[in-house]
LOZA-5785 format. One record per residue: residue number from 0; residue in three letters; x, y, z of N, C-alpha, C in turn. Coordinates in pm, 1 decimal. Each point is the difference from the previous one (the first is absolute). Example, Ala and Ser with C-alpha at 12.3 -4.5 7.8 and 13.67 -1.06 7.14 Angstrom:
ATOM   resi   resn       n_px       n_py       n_pz      ca_px      ca_py      ca_pz       c_px       c_py       c_pz
ATOM      0    Ala     1319.0     -569.0      780.0      -89.0      119.0        0.0       90.0      120.0        0.0
ATOM      1    Ser      -35.0      105.0      -72.0       82.0      119.0        6.0      -77.0      109.0       73.0
//
This chain:
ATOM   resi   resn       n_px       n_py       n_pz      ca_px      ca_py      ca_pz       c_px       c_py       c_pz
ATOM      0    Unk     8372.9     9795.3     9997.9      -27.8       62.1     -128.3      132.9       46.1      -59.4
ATOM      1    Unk        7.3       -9.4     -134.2      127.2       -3.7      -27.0       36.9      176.2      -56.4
ATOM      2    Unk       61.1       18.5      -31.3       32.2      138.7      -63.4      -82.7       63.0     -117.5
ATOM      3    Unk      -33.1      -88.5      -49.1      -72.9       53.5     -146.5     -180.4       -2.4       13.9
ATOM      4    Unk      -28.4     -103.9      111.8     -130.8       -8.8       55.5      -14.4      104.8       95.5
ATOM      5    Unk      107.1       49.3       58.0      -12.4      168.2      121.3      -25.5       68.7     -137.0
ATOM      6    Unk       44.7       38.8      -58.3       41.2      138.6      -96.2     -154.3       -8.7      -83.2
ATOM      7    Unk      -29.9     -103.6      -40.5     -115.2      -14.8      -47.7     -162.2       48.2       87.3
ATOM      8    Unk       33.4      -77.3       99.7     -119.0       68.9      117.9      -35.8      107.9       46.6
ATOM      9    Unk      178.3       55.1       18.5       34.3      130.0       15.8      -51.0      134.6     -106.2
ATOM     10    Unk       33.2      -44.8     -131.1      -57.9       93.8     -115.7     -137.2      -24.1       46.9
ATOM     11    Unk      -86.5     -118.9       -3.1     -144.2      -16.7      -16.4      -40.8      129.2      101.6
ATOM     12    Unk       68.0      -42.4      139.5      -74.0       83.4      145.3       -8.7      181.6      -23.3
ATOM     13    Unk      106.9        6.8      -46.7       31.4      137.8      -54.4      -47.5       56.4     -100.6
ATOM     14    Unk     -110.1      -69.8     -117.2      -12.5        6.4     -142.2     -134.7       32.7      118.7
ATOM     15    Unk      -61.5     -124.3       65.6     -135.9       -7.6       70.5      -17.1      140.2       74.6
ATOM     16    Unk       75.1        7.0       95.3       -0.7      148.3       55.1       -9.3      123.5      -23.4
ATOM     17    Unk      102.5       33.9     -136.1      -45.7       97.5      -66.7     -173.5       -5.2      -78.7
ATOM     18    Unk      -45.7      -74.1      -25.8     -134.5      -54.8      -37.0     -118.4       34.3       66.5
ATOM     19    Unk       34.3       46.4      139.2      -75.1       -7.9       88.7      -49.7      -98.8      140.7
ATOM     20    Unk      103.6     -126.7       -9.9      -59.6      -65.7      121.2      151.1        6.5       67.1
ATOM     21    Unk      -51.8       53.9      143.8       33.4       32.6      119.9       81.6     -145.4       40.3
ATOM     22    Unk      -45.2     -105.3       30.4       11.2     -144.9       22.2      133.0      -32.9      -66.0
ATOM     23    Unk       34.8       66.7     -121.4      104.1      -76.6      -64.3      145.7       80.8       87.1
ATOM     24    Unk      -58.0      120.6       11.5      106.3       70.7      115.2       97.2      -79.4      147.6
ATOM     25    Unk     -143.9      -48.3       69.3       -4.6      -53.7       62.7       61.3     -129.4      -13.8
ATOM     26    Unk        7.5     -113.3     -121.6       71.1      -82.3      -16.0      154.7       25.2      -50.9
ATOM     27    Unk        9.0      106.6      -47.2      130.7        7.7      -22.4       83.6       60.2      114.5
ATOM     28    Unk      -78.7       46.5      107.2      102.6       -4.2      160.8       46.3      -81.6       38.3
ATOM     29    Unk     -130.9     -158.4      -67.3       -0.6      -88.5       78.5      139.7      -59.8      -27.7
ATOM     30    Unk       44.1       17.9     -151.1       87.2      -64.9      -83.9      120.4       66.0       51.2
ATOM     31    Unk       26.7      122.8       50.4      143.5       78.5       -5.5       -1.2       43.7      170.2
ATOM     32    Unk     -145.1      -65.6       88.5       70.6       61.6      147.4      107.7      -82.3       47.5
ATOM     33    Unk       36.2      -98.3      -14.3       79.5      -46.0      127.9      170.9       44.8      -82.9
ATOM     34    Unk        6.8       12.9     -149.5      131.1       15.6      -38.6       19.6      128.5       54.5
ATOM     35    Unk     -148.5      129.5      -58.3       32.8      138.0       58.6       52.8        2.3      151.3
ATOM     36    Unk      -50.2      -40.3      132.7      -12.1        9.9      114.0      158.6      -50.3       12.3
ATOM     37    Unk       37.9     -127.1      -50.5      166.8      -41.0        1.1       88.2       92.7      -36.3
ATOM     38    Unk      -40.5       40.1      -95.0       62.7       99.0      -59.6        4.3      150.9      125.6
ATOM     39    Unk      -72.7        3.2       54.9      -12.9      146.1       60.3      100.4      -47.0      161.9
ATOM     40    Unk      -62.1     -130.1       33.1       46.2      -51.1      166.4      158.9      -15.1      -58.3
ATOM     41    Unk       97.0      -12.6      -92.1      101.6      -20.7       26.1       81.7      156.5      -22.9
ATOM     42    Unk     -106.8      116.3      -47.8       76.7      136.2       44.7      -53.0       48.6      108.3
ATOM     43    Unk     -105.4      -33.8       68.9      -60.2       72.4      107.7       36.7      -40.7      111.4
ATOM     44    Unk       29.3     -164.5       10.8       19.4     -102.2      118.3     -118.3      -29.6      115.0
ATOM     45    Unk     -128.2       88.9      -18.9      -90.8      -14.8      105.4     -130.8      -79.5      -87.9
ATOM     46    Unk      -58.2     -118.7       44.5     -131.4      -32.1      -99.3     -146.4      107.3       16.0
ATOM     47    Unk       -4.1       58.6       75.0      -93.9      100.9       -0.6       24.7      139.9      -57.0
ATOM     48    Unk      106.5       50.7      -28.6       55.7       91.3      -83.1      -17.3      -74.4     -143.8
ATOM     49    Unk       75.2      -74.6        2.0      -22.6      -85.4     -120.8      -89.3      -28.6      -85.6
ATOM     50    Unk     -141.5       -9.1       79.1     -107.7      -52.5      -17.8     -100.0      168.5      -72.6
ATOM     51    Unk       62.1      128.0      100.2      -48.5       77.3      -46.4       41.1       83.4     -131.5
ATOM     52    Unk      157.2      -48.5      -17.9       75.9       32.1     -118.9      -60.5      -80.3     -127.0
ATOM     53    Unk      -30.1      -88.6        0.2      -63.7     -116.9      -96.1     -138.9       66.4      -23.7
ATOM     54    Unk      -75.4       62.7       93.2     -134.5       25.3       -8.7       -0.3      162.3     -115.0
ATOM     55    Unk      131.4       72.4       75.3       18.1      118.3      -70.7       18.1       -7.0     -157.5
ATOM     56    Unk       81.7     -128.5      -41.4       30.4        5.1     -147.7      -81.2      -51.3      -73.7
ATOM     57    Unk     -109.7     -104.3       99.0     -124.1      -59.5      -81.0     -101.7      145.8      -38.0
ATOM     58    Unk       -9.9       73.6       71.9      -98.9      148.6       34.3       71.5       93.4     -108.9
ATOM     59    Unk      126.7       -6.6      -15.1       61.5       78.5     -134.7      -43.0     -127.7     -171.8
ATOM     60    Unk      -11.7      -89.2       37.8       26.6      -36.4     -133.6     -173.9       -4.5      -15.0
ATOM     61    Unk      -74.6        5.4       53.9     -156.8       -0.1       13.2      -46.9      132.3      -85.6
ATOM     62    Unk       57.0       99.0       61.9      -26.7      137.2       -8.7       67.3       21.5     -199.2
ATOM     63    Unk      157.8      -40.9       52.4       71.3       -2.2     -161.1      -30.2      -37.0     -105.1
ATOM     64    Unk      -59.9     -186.7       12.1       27.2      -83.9      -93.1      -84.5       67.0     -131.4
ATOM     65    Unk      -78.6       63.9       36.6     -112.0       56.4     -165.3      124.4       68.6     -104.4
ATOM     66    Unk       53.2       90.0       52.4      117.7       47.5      -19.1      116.1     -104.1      -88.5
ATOM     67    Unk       -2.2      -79.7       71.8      147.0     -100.9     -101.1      -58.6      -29.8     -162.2
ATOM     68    Unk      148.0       55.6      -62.1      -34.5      -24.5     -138.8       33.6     -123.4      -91.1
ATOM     69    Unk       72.4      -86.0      100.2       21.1     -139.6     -102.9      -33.6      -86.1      100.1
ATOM     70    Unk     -134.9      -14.7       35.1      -61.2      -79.5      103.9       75.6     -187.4       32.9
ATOM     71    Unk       64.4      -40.3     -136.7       69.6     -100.5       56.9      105.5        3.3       47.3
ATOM     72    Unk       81.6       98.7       22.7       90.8       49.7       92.6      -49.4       30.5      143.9
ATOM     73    Unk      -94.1      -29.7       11.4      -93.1      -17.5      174.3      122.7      -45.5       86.2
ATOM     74    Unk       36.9      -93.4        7.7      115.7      -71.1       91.6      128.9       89.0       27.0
ATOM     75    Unk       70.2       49.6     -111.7       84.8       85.4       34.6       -6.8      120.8       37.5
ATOM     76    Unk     -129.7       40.3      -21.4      -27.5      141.9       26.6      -84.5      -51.5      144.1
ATOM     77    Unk      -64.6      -95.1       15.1        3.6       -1.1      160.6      123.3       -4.2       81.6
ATOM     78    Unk      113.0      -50.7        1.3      116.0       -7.6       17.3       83.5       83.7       27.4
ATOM     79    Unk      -30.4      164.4     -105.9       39.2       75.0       29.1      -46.0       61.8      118.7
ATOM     80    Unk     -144.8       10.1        3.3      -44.6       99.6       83.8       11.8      -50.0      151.7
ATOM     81    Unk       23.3     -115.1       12.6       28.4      -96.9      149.7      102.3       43.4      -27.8
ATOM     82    Unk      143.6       16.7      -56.8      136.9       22.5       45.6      -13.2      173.9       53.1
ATOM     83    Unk      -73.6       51.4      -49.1       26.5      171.3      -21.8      -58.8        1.4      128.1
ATOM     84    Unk     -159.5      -63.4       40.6      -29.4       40.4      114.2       91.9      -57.1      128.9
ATOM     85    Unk       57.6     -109.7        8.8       90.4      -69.9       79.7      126.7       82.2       31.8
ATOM     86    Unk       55.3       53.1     -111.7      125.1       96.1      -25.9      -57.0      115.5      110.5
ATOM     87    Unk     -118.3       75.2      -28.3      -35.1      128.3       60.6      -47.9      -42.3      159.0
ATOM     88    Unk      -28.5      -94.9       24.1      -75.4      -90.6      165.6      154.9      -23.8       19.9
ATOM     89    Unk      120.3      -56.0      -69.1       86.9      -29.4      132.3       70.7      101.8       43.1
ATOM     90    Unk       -5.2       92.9     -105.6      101.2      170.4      -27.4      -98.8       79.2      161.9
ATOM     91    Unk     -113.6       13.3      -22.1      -45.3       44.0       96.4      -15.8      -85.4      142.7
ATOM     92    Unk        2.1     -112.7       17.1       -6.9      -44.2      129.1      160.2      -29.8       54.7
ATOM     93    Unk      146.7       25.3      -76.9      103.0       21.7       28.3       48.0      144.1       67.7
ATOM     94    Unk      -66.3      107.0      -76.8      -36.9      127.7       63.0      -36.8      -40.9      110.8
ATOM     95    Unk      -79.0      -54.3       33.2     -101.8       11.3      183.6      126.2      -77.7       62.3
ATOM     96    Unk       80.9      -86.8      -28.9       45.5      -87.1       47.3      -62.7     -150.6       92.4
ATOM     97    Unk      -69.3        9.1     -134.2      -94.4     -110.5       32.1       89.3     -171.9       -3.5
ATOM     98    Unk      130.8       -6.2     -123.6       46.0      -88.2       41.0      103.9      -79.2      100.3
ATOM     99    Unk       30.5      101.2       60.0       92.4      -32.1       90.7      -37.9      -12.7      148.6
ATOM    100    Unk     -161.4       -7.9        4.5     -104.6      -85.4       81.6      -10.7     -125.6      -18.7
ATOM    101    Unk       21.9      -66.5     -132.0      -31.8      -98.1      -31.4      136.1     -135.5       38.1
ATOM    102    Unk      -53.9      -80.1       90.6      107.7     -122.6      -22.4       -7.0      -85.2      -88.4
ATOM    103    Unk      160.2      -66.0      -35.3      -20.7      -66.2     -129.4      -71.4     -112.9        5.5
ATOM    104    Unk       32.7      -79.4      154.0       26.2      -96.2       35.7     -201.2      -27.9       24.0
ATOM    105    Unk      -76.4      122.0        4.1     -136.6      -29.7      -41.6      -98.4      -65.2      -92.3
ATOM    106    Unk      -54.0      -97.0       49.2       -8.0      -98.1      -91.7     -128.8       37.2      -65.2
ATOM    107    Unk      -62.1      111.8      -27.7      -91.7      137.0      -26.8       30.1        3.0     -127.7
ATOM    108    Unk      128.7       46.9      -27.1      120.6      102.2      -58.3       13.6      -73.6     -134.5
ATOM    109    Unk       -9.3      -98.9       21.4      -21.2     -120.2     -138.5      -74.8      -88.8      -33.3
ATOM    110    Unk       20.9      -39.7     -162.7     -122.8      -55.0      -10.3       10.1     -151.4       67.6
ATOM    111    Unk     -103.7      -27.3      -34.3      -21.8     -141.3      110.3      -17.9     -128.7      -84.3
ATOM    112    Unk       41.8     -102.4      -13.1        5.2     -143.6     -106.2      -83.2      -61.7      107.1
ATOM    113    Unk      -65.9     -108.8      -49.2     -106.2      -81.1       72.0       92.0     -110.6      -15.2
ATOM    114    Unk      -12.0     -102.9       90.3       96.4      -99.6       11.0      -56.8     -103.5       74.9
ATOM    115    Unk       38.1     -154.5      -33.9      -70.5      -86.9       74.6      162.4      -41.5      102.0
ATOM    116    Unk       92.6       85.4       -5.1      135.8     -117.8       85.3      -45.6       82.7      189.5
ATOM    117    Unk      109.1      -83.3        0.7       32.7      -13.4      200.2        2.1      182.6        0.4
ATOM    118    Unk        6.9       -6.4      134.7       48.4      146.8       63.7      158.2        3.2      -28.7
ATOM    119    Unk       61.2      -87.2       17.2      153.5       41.8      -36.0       66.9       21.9     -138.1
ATOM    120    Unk     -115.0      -50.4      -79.1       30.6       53.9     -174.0      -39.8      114.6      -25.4
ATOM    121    Unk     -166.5        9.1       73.8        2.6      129.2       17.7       33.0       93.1        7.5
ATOM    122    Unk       25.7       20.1      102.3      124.4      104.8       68.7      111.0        6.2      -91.3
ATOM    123    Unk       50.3     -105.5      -39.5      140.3       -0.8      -99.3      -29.4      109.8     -105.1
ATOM    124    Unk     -110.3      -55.0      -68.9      -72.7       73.0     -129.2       -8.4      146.1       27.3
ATOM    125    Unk      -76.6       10.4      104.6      -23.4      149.0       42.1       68.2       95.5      -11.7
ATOM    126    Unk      125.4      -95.9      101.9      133.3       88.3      -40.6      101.0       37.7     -107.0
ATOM    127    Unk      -50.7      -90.0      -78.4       80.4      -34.2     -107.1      -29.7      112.1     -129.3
ATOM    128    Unk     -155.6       27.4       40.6     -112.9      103.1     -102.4       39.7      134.6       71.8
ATOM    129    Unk       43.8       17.7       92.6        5.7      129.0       67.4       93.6       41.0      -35.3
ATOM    130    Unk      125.6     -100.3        8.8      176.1       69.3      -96.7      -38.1       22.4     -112.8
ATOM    131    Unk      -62.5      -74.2      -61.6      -14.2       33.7     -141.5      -31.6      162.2        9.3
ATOM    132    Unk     -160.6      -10.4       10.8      -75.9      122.5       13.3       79.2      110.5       63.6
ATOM    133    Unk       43.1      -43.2      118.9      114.7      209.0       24.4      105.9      -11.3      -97.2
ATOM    134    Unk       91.4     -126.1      -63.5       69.0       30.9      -52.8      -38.9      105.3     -145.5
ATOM    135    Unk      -90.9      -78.3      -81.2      -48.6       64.7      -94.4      -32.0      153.3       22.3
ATOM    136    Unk      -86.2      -17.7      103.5      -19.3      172.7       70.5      114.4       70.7      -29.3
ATOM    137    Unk      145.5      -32.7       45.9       86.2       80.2        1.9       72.9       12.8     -127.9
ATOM    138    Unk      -80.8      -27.7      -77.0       91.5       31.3     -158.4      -66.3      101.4      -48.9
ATOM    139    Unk       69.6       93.1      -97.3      -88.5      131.6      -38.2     -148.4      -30.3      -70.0
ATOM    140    Unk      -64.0       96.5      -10.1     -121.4      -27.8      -59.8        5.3      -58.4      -85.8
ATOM    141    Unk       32.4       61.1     -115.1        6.0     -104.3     -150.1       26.4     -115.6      -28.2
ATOM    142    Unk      100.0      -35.4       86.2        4.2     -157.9       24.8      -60.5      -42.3       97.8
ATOM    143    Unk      -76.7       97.9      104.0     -121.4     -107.0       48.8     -130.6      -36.5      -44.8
ATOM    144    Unk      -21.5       94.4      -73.5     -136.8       37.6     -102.4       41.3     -109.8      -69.7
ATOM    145    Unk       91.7      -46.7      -94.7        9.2      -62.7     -104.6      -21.5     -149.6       60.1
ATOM    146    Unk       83.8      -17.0       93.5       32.4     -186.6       77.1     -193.0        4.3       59.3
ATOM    147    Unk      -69.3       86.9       43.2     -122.8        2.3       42.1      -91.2        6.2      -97.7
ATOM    148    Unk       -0.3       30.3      -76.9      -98.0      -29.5     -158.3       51.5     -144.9      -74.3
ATOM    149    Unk      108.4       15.6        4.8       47.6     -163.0      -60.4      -91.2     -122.2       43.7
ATOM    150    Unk       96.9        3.1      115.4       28.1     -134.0      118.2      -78.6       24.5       81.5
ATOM    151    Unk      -63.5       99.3      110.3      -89.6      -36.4       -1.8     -164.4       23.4        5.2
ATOM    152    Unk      -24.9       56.5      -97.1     -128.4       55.7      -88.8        2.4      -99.9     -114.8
ATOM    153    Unk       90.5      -28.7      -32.7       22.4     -138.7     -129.2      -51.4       82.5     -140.0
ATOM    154    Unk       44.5      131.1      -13.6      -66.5       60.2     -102.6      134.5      -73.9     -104.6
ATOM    155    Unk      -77.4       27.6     -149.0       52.7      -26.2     -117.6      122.5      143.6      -35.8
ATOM    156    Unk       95.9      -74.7      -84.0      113.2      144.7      -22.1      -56.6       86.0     -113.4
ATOM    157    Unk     -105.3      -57.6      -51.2     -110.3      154.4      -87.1      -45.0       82.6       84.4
ATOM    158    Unk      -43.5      -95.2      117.9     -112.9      110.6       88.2       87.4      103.7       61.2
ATOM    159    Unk      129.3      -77.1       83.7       78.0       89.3       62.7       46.2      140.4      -89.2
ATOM    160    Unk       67.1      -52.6     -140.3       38.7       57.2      -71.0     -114.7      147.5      -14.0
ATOM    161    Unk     -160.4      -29.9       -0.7      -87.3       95.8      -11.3        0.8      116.5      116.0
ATOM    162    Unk        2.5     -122.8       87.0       11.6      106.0      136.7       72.2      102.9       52.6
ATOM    163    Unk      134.1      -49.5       -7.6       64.2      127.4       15.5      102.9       58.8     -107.0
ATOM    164    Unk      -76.8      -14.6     -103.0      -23.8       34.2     -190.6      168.5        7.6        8.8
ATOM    165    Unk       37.2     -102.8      -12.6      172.0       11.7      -46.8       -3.0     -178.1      -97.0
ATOM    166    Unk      109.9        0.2     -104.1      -17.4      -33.2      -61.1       26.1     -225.3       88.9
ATOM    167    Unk      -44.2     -103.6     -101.9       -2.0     -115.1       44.4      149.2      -44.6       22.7
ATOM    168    Unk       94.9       67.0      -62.0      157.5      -70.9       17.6       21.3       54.5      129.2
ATOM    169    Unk      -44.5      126.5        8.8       43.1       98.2      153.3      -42.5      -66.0      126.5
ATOM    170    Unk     -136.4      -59.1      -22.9      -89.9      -54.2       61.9       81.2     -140.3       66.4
ATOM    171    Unk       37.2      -87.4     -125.2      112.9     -135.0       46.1      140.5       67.2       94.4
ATOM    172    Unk       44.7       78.6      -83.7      119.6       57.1       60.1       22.6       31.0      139.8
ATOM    173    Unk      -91.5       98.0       10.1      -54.8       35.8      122.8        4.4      -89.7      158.2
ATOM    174    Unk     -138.5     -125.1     -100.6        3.0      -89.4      102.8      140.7      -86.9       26.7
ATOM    175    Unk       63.7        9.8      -89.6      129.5     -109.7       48.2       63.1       69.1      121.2
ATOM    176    Unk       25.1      129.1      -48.1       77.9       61.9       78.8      -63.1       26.5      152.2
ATOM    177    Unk     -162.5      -16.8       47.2      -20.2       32.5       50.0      -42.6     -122.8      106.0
ATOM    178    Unk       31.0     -128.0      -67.1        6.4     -142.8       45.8      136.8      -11.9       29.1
ATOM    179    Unk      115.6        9.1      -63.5      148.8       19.6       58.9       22.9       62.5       98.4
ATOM    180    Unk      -60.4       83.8       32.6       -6.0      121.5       94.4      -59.2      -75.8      128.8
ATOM    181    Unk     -109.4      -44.1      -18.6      -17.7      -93.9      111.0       48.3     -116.6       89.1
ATOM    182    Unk       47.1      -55.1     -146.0       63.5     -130.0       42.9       95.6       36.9       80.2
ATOM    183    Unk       77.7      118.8      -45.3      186.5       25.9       54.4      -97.7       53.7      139.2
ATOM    184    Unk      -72.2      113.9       24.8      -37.5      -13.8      178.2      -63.4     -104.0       69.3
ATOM    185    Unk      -63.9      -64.6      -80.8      -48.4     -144.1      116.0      178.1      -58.3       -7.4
ATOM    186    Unk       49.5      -76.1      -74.7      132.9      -47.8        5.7      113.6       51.6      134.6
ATOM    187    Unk      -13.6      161.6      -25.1       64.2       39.9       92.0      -94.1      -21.9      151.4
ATOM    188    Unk     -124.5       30.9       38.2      -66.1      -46.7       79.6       53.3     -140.1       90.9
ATOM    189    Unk      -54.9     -110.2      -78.0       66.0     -100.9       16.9       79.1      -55.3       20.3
ATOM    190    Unk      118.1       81.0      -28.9      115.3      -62.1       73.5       52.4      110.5       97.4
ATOM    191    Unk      -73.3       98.5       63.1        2.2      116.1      120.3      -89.4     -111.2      101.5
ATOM    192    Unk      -70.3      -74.3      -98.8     -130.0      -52.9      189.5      149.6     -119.1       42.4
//
């Protein structure tokens, strides 16, 4: 479905819901769980934390959504409330020292691509998604928030731009700098292995 056929369904489910049917609720989880849950497993690193972080922001926007006043802004204002609750779940499970339980090298810890190759591409891949993924980890928030809504949430630079309400040039800017930023530590990576 392409971008303008989501946004469209999306208004309908949300137009439906406020209306009174329950069902359209229910389809619009259907539409935003697996980006929400991605979205939560690459600050939480555990899929059952994850799973309950995703459940928490569906249970806020349930409770909220009557509340939102420019109902086709649904997407970014879901967006927000998955970053805010994600922000407050990793702030507090860093307190417990919950991540420095976690190995990187857990193949838990990230998300997972379905693949038809050998075990040795596999494995290549695996590893290959795991540098990525801690590398990104280790860049400050704002440029991980941003390279993770981009690239990979595949959101649009309006939506981003909504989300964390700064303007669309800031939004490009941002991401360059926060794609340069990457490139120069994988680069350096790479020629350390």
């Amino acid at each position: 479905m392409n971008n303008d056929g989501l946004k469209a369904e999306t208004d309908k489910l949300v137009q439906d819901f406020l209306n009174g049917d329950i069902q359209a609720f229910n389809r619009l989880v259907l539409l935003f769980q697996t980006k929400i849950y991605n979205l939560a497993l690459n600050y939480v690193k555990n899929p059952e934390e994850a799973k309950d972080l995703a459940q928490d922001v569906f249970i806020t926007v349930y409770r909220s959504l009557p509340k939102l006043r420019e109902k086709e802004k649904f997407t970014p204002w879901l967006y927000q409330i998955a970053i805010n609750h994600c922000r407050n779940r990793y702030k507090k499970l860093s307190r417990r020292g919950y991540f420095s339980n976690i190995s990187l090298d857990d193949e838990d810890t990230h998300l997972q691509l379905p693949g038809d190759e050998g075990p040795e591409i596999s494995l290549q891949r695996k590893n290959t998604i795991n540098l990525v993924r801690t590398t990104i980890d280790s860049l400050g928030e704002a440029e991980r928030e941003i390279l993770l809504l981009r690239d990979v949430q595949e959101l649009a630079y309006d939506e981003i731009s909504a989300i964390l309400d700064i303007p669309l040039g800031t939004v490009k800017s941002k991401l360059n700098r926060a794609r340069s930023s990457l490139k120069e530590r994988l680069k350096k990576i790479y020629r350390d292995l």
